[in-house]
Structures are given as C-alpha cells and as structure tokens.
C-alpha positions as CSV (number, residue, x, y, z in Angstrom):
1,X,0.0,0.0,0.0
2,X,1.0,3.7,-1.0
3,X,0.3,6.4,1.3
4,X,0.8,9.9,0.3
5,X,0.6,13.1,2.6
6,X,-0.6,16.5,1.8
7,X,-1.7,18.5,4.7
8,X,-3.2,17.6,8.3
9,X,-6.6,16.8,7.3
10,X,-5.2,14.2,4.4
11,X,-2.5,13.2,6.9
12,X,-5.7,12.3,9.7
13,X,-7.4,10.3,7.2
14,X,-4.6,8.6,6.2
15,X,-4.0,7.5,9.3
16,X,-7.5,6.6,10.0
17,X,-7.5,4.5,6.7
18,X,-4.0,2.6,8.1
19,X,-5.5,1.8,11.7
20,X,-8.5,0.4,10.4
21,X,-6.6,-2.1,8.0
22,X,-4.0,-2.4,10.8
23,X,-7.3,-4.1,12.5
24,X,-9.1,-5.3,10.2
25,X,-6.1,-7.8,10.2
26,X,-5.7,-8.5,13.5
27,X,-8.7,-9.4,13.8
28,X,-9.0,-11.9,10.5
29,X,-5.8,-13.1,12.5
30,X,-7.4,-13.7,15.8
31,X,-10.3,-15.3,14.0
32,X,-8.9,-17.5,12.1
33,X,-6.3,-18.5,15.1
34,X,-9.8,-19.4,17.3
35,X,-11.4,-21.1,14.6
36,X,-8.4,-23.7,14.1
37,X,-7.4,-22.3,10.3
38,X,-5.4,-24.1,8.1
39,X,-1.4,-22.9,8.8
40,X,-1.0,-21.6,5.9
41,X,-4.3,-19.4,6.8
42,X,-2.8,-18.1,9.8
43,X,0.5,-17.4,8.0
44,X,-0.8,-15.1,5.8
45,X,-2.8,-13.5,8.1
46,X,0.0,-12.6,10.1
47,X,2.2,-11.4,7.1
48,X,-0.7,-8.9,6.5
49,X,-0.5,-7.6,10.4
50,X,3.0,-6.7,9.5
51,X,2.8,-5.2,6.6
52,X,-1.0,-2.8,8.3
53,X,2.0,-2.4,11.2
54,X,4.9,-1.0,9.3
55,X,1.9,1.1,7.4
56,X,0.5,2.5,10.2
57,X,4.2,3.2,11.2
58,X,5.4,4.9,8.2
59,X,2.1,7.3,8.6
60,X,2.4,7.8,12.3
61,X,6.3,9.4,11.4
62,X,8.2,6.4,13.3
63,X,10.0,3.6,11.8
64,X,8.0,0.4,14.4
65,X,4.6,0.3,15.9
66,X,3.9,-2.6,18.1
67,X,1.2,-4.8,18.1
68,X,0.2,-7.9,20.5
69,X,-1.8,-10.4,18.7
C-alpha cells in the first residue's frame, strides 16, 4: 500500500484509513487462530498484520509500531 501526505486533514485520514486495516487484520488473524485455520491461513494473516503495522508506522512518522496479537 502507498500512502501519500498532503496537509493535516489528508495526513488524519490517512492514518485513519491505516488503523483500520492495521485491525481489520488483526482481527482476521485472531479469527482465524480461534477457529483452528489451516497454517498456511494463519501465516498469511499474520504477514498482513505486519505489513498494516509498518503502514501505520510509516504514517504515524516512526520507523516500528507494536502490536500484541
């Protein structure tokens, strides 16, 4: 995902946009972890908590953003 900045108000949004993806995932992962998914399921699911992580990062100005799952 590319996120571009151009003012507060975009720079808000943006981050809004990232936190919700950031748990959208963590939640698909905690799902999927409850209801005994395939490993390969789970796996992917928490590739895509890193990647929402290091988003939300980038946005937030700091280089790490840490996330218990």
């Amino acid at each position: 995902m590319t996120i571009r900045t151009g003012g507060i108000e975009n720079t808000r949004w943006v981050s809004h946009i990232a936190q919700i993806h950031l748990t959208t995932d963590r939640r698909r992962l905690d799902a999927d972890v409850v209801a005994g998914a395939d490993q390969r399921v789970i796996a992917a699911d928490k590739a895509a908590v890193v990647e929402s992580r290091q988003d939300y990062a980038q946005v937030l100005g700091r280089t790490r953003f840490d996330v218990t799952v």
